[in-house]
C-alpha positions as CSV (number, residue, x, y, z in Angstrom):
1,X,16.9,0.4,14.7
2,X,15.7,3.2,12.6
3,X,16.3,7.0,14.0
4,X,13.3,8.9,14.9
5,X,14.6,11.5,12.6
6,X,14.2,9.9,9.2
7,X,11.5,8.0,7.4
8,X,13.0,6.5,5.5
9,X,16.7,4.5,5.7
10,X,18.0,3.0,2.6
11,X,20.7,0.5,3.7
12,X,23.4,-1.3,1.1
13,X,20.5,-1.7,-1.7
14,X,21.7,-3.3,-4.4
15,X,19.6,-3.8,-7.5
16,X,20.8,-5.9,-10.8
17,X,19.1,-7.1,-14.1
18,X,19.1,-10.3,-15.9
19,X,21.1,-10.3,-19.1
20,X,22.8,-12.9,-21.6
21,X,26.3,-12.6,-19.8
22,X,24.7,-12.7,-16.3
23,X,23.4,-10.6,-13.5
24,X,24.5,-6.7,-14.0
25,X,24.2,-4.0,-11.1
26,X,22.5,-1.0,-12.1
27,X,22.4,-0.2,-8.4
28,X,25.6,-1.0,-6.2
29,X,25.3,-0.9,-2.7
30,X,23.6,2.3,-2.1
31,X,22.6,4.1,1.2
32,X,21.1,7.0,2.0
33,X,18.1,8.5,4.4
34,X,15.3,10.9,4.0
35,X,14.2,12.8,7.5
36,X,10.9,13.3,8.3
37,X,9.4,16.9,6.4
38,X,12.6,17.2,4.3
39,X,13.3,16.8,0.5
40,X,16.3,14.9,-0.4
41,X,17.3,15.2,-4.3
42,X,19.4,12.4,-6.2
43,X,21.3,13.5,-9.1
44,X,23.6,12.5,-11.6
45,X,24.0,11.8,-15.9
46,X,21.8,9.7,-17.2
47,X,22.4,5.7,-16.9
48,X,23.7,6.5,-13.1
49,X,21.1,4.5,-11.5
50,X,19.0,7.4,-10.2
51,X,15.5,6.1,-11.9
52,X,16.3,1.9,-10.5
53,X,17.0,3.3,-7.2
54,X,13.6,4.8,-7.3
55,X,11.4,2.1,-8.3
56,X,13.6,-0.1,-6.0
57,X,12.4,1.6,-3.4
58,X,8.8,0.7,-3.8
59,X,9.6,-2.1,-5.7
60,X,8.2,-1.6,-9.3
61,X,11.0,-2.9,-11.2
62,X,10.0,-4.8,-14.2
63,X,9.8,-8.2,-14.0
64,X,11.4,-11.1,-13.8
65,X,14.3,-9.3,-15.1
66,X,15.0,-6.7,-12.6
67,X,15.9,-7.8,-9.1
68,X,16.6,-6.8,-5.3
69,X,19.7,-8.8,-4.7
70,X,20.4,-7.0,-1.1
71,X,19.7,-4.2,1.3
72,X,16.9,-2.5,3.5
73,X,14.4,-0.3,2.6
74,X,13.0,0.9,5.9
75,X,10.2,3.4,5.9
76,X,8.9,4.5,9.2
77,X,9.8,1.4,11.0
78,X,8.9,-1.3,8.4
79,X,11.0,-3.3,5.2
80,X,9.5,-2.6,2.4
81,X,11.9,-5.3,0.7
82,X,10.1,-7.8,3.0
83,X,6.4,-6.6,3.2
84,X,3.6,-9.2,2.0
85,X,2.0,-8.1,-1.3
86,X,-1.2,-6.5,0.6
87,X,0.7,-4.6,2.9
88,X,3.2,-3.5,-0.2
89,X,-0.2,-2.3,-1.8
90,X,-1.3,-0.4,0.8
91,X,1.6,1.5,1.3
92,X,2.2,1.9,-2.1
93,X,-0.1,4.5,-3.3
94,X,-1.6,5.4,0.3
95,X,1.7,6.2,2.3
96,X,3.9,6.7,-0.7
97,X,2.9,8.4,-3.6
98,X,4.8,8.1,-6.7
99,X,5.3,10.6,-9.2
100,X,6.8,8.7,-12.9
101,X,8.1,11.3,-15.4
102,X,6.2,10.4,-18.8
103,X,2.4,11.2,-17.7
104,X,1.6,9.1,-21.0
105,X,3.1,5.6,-19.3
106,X,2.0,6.2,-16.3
107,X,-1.8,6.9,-17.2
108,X,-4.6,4.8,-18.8
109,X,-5.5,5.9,-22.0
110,X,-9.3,4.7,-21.9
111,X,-10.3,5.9,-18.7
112,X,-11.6,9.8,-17.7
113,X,-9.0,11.7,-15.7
114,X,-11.5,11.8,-12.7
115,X,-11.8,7.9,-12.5
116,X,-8.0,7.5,-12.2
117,X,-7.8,10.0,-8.9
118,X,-11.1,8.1,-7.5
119,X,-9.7,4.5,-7.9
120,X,-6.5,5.2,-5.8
121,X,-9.0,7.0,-2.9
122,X,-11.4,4.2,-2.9
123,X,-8.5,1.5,-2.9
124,X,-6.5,3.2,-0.3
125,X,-9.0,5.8,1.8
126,X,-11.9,3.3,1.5
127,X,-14.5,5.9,-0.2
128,X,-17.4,5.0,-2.0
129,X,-17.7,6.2,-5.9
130,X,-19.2,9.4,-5.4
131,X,-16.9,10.5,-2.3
132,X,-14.2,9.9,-4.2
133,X,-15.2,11.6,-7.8
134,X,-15.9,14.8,-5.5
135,X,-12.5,13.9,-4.2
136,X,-10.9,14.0,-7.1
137,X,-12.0,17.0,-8.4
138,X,-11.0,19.0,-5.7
139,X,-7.6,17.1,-6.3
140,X,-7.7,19.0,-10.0
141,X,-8.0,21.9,-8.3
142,X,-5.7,21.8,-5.9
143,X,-3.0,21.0,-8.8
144,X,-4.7,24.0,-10.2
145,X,-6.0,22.7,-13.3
146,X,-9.0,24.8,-14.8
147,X,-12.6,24.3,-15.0
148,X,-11.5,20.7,-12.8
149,X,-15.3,19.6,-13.1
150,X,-15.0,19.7,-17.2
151,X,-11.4,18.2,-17.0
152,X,-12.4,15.0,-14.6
153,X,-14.8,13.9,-17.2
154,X,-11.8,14.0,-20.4
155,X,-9.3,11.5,-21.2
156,X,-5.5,11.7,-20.8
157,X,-5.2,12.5,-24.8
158,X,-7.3,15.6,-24.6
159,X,-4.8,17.2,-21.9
160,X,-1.9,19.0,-22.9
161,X,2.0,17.7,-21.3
162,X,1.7,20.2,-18.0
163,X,-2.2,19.3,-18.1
164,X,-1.5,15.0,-17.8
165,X,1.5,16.2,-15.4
166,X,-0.6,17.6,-13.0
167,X,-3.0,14.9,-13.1
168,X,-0.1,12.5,-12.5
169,X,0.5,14.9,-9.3
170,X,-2.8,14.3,-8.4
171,X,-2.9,11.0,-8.2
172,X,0.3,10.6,-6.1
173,X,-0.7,13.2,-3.6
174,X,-4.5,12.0,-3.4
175,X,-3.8,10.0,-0.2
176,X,-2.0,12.8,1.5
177,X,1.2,10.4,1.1
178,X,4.1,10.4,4.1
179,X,6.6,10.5,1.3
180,X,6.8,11.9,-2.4
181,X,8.7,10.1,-4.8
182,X,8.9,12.4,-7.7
183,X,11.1,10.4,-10.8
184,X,12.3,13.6,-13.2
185,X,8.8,15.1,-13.0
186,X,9.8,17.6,-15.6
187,X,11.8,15.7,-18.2
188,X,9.5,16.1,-21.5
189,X,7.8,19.7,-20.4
190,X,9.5,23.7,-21.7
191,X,11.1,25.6,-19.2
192,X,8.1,27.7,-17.5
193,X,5.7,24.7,-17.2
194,X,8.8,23.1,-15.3
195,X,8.8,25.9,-12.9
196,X,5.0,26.0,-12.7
197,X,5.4,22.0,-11.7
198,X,8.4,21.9,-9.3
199,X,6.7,25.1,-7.2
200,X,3.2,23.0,-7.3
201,X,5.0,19.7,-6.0
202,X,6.9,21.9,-3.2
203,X,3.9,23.5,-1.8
204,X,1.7,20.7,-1.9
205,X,4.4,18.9,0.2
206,X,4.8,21.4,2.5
207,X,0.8,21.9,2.8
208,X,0.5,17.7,3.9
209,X,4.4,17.9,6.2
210,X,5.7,14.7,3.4
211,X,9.0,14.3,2.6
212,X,10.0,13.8,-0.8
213,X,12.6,12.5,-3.2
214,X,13.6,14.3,-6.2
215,X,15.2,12.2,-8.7
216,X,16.5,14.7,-11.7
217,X,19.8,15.5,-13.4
218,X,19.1,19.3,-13.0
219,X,21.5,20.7,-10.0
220,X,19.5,24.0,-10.4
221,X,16.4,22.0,-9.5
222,X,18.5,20.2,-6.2
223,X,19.3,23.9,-5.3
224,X,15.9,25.1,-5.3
225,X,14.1,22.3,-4.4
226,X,15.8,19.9,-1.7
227,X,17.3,20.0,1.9
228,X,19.8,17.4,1.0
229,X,21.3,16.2,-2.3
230,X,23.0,12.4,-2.9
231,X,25.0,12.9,-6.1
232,X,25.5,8.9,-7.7
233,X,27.6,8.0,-10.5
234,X,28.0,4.3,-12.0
235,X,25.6,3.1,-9.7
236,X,27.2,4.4,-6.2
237,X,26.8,7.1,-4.1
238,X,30.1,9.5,-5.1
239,X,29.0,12.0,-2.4
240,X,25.9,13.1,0.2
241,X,25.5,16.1,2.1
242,X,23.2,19.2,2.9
243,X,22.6,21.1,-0.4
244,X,24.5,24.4,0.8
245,X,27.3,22.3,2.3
246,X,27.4,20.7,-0.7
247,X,27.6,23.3,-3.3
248,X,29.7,25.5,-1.1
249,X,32.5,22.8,-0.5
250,X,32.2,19.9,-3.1
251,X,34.2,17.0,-1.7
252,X,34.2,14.6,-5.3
253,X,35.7,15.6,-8.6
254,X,32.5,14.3,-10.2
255,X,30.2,16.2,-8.1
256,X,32.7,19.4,-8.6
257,X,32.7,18.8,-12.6
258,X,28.9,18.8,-12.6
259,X,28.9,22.2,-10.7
260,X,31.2,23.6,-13.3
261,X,29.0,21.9,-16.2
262,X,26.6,24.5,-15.0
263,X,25.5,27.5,-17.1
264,X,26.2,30.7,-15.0
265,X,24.9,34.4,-15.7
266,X,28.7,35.7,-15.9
267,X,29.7,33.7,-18.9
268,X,29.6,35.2,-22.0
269,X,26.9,35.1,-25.0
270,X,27.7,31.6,-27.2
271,X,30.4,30.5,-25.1
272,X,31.1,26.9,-24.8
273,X,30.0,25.0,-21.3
274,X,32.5,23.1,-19.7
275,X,32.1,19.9,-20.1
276,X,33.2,16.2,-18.1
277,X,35.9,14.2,-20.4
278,X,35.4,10.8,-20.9
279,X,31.7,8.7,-20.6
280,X,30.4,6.7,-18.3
281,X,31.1,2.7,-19.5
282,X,28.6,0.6,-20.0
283,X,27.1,-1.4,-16.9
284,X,28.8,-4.8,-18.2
285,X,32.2,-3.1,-17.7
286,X,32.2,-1.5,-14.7
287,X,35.4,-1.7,-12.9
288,X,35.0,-3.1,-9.4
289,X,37.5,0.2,-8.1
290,X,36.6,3.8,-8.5
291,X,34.6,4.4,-11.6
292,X,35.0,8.0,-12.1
293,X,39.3,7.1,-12.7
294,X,38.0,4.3,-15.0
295,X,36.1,7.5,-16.8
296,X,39.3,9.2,-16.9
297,X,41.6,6.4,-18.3
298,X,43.2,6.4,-15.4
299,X,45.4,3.1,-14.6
300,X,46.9,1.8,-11.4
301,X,45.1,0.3,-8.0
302,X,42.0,2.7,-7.8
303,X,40.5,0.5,-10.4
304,X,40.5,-2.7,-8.3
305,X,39.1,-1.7,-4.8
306,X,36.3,-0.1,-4.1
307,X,36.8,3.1,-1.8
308,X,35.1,3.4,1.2
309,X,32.2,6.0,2.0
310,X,34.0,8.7,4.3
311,X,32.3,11.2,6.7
312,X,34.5,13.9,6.1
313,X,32.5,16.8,8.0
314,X,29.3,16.5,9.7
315,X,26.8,14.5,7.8
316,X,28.8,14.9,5.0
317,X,29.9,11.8,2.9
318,X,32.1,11.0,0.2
319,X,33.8,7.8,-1.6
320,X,37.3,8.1,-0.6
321,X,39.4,7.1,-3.7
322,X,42.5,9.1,-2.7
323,X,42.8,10.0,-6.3
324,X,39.0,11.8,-6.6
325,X,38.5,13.0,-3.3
326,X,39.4,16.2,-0.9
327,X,39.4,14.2,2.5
């Protein structure tokens, strides 16, 4: 049974791709939940799994090579793992919006900005063409885009990076979504337009009571933006907690060496960041043990057993390989 609390309870999802030496899991047994009105940020490096955990979650992993080997996806009551197409589709885009981080991918090249907002109300809010077109450009302004009238009629090429992210915000919020899934919203925009988009997405949210997830590998963006932070690495979930619990007492040496990875005011001009030895390996050699002592060389019986996910203060979790973790 799900808790009245969250909306959303991710239970043991596990998520592999087809490849010429067999099945490799890009997502191991992950679990985590989002409560209802609350932000919950996943971070790590890039090639942790953060971006397959996502689209496993509404299930938009390319196919036939990407697949849900096991796990739950339960939002508000309901599998999305084991919905019927229709009822995936209406959820999809009406309950849970879906914000991709390249605008370019994620919109049609040959249609006007204003059609894209008023297919998704029409499909999911049952408008008729005019309704909706009205719709969407009071969408454009509520994303504050200028002039929104002149902008619905333009194609996706005539908008500038912030400009097609906006419209992408649009779109996803449209319905007045439960839940916000935002994939690195900000990746390919400068600094100031990232701000300008992370403080538009947290208002919006808070204006329609949705919860969100904030996938990014920016722990300055989980401290400003999210209630609770799951840090992954290799795939797993290294540590979850409360964002001020988290930064305050770090539990995981990989979640510790990304706080120190951090540029701080106090350092001095040109210095050199402190940076985490090793890499993470390849997924076709991930070590069925801890994988953050296979990143360190280390040897000896951590590699061959995967530690267990501890509570080690109030809703505070962390893999407990004796060698990684303060239990």
């Amino acid at each position: 049974m799900m808790s009245e609390k969250n909306l959303l309870e991710v239970r043991h999802l596990t998520t592999a791709f087809e490849s010429e030496v067999g099945l490799l899991r890009a997502v191991d047994d992950v679990s985590f939940n989002v409560p209802r009105g609350q932000c919950v940020g996943i971070v790590g490096e890039s090639g942790c799994g953060k971006s397959v955990t996502a689209m496993s979650l509404v299930r938009l992993l390319p196919r036939p090579h990407g697949q849900i080997l096991e796990g739950s996806v339960m939002f508000d009551g309901e599998d999305i793992l084991q919905m019927k197409s229709r009822r995936l589709h209406e959820v999809r885009g009406g309950r849970i919006g879906v914000i991709f981080q390249e605008p370019m991918s994620a919109l049609n090249p040959v249609h006007r900005i204003g059609d894209q907002i008023a297919e998704s109300l029409m499909l999911h809010r049952g408008m008729n063409r005019e309704a909706a077109w009205l719709e969407a450009i009071n969408m454009l302004h509520h994303v504050r885009i200028p002039d929104p009238e002149a902008r619905a009629r333009e194609f996706p090429a005539s908008l500038s990076g912030g400009m097609r992210q906006r419209v992408v915000i649009a779109i996803a919020l449209a319905c007045r979504p439960d839940l916000i899934i935002a994939d690195e919203p900000t990746t390919a925009l400068d600094v100031t337009v990232q701000q300008q988009i992370l403080a538009l997405i947290r208002e919006l949210r808070e204006e329609m009571g949705s919860s969100a997830v904030l996938i990014t590998h920016d722990l300055g963006v989980i401290a400003q933006n999210c209630d609770r932070v799951v840090v992954m690495y290799a795939g797993r979930v290294v540590e979850s907690a409360g964002v001020k619990d988290l930064f305050a007492n770090p539990r995981h040496a990989y979640t510790k060496a990304l706080l120190a990875s951090m540029p701080r005011l106090e350092y001095p001009r040109k210095a050199h960041l402190p940076t985490i030895p090793g890499h993470v390996a390849p997924i076709r050699h991930y070590v069925e043990g801890c994988r953050f002592c296979q990143r360190l060389e280390r040897t000896g019986a951590t590699l061959h057993r995967r530690p267990p996910l501890l509570e080690v203060a109030r809703d505070h979790f962390v893999e407990g390989c004796p060698l990684c973790a303060s239990l």
